[in-house]
C-alpha positions as a Markdown table, in Angstrom:
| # | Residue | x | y | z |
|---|---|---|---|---|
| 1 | Unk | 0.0 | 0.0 | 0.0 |
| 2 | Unk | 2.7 | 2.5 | 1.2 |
| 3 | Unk | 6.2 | 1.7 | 2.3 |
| 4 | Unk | 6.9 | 0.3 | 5.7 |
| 5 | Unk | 9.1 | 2.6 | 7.6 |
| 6 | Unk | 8.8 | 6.4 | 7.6 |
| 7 | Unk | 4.9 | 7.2 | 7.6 |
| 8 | Unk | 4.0 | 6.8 | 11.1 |
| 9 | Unk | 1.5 | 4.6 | 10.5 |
| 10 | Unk | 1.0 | 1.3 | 10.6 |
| 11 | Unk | 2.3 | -1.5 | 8.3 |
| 12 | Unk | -0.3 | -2.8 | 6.1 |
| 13 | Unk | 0.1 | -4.8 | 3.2 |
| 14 | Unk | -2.9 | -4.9 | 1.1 |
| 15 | Unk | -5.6 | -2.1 | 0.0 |
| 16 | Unk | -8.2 | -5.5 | -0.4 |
| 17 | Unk | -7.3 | -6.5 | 4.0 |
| 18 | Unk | -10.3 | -7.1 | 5.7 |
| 19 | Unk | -9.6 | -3.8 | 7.8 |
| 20 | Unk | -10.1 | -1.5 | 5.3 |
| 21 | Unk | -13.0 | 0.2 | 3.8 |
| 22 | Unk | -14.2 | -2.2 | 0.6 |
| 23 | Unk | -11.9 | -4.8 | 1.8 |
| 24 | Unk | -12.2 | -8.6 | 2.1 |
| 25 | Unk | -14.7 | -10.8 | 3.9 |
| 26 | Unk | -12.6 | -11.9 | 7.2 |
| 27 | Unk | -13.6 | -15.1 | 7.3 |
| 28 | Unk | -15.9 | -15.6 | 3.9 |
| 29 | Unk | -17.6 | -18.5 | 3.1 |
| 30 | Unk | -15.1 | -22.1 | 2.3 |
| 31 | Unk | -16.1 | -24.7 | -0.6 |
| 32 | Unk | -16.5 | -27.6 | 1.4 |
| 33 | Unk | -17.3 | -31.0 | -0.2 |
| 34 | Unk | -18.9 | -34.0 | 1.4 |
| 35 | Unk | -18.5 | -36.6 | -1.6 |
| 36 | Unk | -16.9 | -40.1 | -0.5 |
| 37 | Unk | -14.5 | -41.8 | -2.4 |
| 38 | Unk | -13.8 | -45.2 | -3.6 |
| 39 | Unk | -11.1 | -47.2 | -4.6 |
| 40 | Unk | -11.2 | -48.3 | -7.5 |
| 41 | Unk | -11.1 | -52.2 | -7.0 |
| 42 | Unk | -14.5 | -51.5 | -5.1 |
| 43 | Unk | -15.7 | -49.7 | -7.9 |
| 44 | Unk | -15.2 | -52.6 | -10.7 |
| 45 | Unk | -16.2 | -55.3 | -7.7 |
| 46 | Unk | -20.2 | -52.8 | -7.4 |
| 47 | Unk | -19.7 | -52.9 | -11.1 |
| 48 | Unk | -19.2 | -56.7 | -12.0 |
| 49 | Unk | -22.0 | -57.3 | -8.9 |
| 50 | Unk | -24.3 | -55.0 | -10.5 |
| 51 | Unk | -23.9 | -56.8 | -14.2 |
| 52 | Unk | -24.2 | -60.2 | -12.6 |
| 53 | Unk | -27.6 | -59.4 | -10.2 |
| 54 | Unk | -28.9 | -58.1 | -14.0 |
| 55 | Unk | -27.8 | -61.5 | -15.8 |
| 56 | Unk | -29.3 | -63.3 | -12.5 |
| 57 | Unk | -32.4 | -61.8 | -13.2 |
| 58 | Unk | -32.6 | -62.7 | -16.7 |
| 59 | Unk | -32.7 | -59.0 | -17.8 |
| 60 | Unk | -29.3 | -58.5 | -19.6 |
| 61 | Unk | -29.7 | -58.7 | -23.8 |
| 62 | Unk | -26.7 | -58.7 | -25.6 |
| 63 | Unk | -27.2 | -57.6 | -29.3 |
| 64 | Unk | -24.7 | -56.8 | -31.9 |
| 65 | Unk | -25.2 | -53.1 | -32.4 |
| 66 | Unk | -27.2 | -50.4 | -31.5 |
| 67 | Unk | -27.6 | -48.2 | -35.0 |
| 68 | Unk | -31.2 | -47.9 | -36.3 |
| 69 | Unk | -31.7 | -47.3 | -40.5 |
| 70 | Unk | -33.9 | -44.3 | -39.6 |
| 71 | Unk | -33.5 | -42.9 | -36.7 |
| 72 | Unk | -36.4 | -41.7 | -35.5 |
| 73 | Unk | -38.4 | -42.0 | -31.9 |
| 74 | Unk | -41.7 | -43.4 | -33.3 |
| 75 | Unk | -39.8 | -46.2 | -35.1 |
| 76 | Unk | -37.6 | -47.0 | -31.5 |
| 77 | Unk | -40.3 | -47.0 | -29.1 |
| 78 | Unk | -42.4 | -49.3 | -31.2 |
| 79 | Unk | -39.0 | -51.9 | -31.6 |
| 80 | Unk | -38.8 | -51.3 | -27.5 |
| 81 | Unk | -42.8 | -51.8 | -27.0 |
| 82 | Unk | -42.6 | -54.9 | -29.2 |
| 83 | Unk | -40.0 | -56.5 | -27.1 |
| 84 | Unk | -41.5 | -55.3 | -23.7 |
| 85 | Unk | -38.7 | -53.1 | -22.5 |
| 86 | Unk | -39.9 | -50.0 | -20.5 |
| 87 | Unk | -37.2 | -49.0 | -18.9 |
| 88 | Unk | -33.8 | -49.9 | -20.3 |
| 89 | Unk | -30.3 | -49.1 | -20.2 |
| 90 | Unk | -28.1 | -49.2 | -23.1 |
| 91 | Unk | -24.4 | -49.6 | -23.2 |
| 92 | Unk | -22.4 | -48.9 | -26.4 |
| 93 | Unk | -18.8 | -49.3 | -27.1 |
| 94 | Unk | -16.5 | -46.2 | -27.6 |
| 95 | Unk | -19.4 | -43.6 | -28.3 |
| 96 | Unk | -22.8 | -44.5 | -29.1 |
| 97 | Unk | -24.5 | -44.7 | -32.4 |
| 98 | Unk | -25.6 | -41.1 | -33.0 |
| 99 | Unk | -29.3 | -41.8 | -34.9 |
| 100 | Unk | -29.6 | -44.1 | -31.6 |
| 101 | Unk | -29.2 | -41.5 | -29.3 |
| 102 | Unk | -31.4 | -38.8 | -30.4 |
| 103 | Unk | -34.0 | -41.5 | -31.0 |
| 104 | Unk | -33.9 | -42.6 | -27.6 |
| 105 | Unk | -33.3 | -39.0 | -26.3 |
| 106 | Unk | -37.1 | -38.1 | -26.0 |
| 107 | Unk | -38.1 | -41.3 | -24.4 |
| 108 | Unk | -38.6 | -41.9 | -20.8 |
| 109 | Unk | -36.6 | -44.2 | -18.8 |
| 110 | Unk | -34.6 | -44.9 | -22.1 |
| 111 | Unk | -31.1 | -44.0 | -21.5 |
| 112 | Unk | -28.0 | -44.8 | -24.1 |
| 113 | Unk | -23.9 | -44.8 | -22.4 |
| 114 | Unk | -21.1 | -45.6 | -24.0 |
| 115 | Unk | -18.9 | -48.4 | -21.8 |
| 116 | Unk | -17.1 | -45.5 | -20.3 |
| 117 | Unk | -19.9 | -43.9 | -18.7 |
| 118 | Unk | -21.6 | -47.5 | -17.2 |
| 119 | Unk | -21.7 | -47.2 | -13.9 |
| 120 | Unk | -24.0 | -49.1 | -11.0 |
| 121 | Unk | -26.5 | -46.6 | -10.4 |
| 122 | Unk | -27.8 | -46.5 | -13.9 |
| 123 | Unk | -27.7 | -50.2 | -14.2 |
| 124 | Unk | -29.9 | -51.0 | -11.1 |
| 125 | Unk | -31.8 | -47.7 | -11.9 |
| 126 | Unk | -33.1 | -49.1 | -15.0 |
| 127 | Unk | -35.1 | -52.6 | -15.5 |
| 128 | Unk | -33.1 | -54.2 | -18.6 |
| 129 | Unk | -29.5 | -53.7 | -19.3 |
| 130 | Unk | -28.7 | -54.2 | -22.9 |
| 131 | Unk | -25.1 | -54.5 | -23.9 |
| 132 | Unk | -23.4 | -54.4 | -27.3 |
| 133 | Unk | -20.6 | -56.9 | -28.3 |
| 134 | Unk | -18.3 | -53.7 | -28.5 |
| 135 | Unk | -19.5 | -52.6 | -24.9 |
| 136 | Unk | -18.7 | -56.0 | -23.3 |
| 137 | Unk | -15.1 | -55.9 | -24.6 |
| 138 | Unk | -14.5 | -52.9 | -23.1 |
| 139 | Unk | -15.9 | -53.3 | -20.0 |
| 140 | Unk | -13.7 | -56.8 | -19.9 |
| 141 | Unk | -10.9 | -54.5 | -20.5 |
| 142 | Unk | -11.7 | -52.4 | -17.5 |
| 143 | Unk | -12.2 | -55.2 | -15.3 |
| 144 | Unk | -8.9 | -56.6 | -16.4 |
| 145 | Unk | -6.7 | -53.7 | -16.9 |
């Protein structure tokens, strides 16, 4: 602010010190998070449990891909209605097929990952899992990586 020695007045070292006129909160608000951590063992063990309780329960479908020829809702939901899924989760390989995704985008409790972005709350969140061939090679790769 000014130098040290040779004012009279006091030292002070910044114009933004909680002291001064338009100066700093003294003891402002601190970002505190509360989030819990896993390791990452853990993680793949929810993950493989999760996969398994879905293949126990008979509702895990593998199919070969996920692309549609058109890809429109109407055509999607009437595929899903025929094979009785409501709600469904479906896991992709590296990305998932665009025309797939914004045909599922507008339908509820229809959700499309890709293998990166599986994780056990979606799983158990949704009734049927279905996995691509692509998907099940990477999540092997996770597992065993």
């Amino acid at each position: 602010m000014y130098k040290q020695k040779g004012t009279g007045g006091a030292r002070h070292g910044n114009r933004a010190a909680p002291q001064f006129r338009k100066g700093g909160k003294a003891h402002g608000p601190r970002a505190r998070t509360f989030e819990q951590g896993l390791n990452k063992k853990i993680r793949a063990l929810g993950l493989k449990t999760a996969l398994s309780a879905k293949q126990a329960e008979g509702k895990l479908i593998v199919v070969d891909t996920l692309s549609l020829s058109d890809a429109k809702t109407k055509v999607l939901a009437e595929r899903l209605t025929k094979l009785g899924i409501r709600s469904g989760l479906f896991i992709d390989g590296a990305t998932v097929d665009t025309g797939f995704r914004l045909a599922c985008a507008n339908l509820p409790k229809i959700d499309a990952l890709p293998a990166i972005g599986a994780n056990v709350y979606d799983i158990l969140n949704h009734e049927t899992l279905v996995l691509t061939r692509s998907a099940i090679e990477q999540l092997e790769a996770r597992f065993h990586g």
